[in-house]
C-alpha angles and dihedrals in degrees: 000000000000130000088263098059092044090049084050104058096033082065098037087054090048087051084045100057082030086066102045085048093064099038091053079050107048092049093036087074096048095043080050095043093053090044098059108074125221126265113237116186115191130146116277107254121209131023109341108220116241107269096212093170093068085040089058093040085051092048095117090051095063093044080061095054096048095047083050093059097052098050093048096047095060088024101128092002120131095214109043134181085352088082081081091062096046102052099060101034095048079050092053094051095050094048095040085055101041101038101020102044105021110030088036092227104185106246091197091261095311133117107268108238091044083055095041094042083054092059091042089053103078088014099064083042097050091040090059094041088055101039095047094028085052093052100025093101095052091043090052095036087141083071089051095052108022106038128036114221131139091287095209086080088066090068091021087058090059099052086047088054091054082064089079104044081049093058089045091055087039096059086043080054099062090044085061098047094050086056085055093050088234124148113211100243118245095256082081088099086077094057092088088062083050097049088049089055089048092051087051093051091055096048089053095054091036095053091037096051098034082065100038089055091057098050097038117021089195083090095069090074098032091059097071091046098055092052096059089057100039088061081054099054087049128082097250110124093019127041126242099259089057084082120079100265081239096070104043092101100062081050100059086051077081102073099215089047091078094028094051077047091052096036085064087042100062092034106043093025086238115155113290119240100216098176091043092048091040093055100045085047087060097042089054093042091052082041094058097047096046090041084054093052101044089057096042093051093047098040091097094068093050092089101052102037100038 
């Protein structure tokens, strides 16, 4: 065989495997083009599930709002953080005047403004928590427009800066114990898991009515209301046992009823209500899961109808 016909197979060969080369080329990208499937983005529909990996990650940003929301609520006022103080001790007076002394309401042998303060105590600071904490996402709309950050630390901000109005009015508390001559009882090393359940029952109603309020600003003058008759549903002015046994029930459906109740119990050392307690724990507890869902669900209007 000579050197052409050589040359000549050699290239008839290369355009051969030439020619496979393109043909596995040109169906390899449409056989790559059909696998890959195509990306669809559309907004999540139901209930969204919490994404407490991006809460935790965020955790420093919530300890600055609610530093935030400390410093501008005394911020160019004469008083201060003594404002605190005075809310719930002017309340105290009133009421130890009105229903103590006129209306003659029973304190379970106590004095009554130690009884009642004891009642002012979680409920002034459940009644902030859910006044600020129901309006705080129409009052900061800019962080709901402008910033993107996990949006439950706007109304949970304002229940963790009632923490530090609670410590100022306890300490008040104690002042007023020591005038009474009255030692906390040693079941006073229960009140942290009723703080905690106070604190649960404030970031329900917080996270259920923050969202409400956007989507319905009906809500902005229904909050207030609800407060004032919520103080009255709660054992604040009159003790537990004041109601028909019957109907304690319907009262701990209320959750401060059992936790106001409990709140006298470890401080005072008086009998412990466990079904009343038990019930109002699970009512703050549902009200906090469902408070967590709905706003959650309806989060990704916020933007569009603050």
């Amino acid at each position: 065989m000579d050197e052409n016909q050589m040359d000549g197979g050699a290239m008839e060969t290369a355009n051969l495997t030439n020619d496979t080369a393109c043909r596995s080329a040109a169906v390899a990208v449409p056989v790559s083009g059909v696998l890959r499937p195509p990306m669809i983005i559309q907004p999540r529909s139901g209930w969204i599930p919490i994404d407490w990996r991006e809460m935790w990650e965020f955790r420093e940003l919530l300890f600055f709002l609610i530093w935030r929301d400390v410093k501008v609520r005394y911020k160019q006022t004469v008083l201060g953080a003594a404002w605190a103080v005075l809310q719930p001790l002017s309340t105290m007076v009133i009421f130890t005047v009105i229903f103590g002394r006129f209306a003659g309401i029973p304190s379970e042998n106590l004095p009554y403004a130690v009884f009642c303060y004891a009642g002012l105590l979680p409920w002034t600071f459940f009644a902030n928590g859910m006044a600020q904490g129901g309006q705080s996402l129409v009052n900061q709309q800019h962080l709901l427009t402008k910033v993107y950050l996990p949006r439950l630390f706007v109304p949970a901000a304002c229940v963790g800066g009632g923490l530090v109005d609670f410590a100022i009015s306890f300490g008040v508390y104690g002042v007023i114990l020591a005038w009474y001559g009255i030692v906390p009882s040693w079941q006073i090393v229960f009140l942290p898991l009723l703080v905690a359940l106070t604190v649960t029952a404030a970031l329900g109603f917080a996270f259920t009515l923050s969202a409400l309020t956007v989507s319905y600003r009906d809500f902005r003058y229904l909050v207030p209301f609800m407060v004032q008759i919520m103080m009255y549903l709660s054992p604040v002015v009159y003790p537990v046992s004041l109601v028909p046994e019957r109907y304690h029930w319907i009262l701990a459906l209320n959750p401060m009823a059992g936790i106001i109740d409990g709140y006298r119990a470890a401080i005072l050392g008086r009998p412990w209500n466990w079904t009343t307690l038990g019930i109002s724990t699970a009512s703050a507890c549902v009200l906090l899961v469902f408070g967590l869902f709905h706003f959650r669900r309806t989060e990704r209007k916020f933007a569009d109808i603050a």
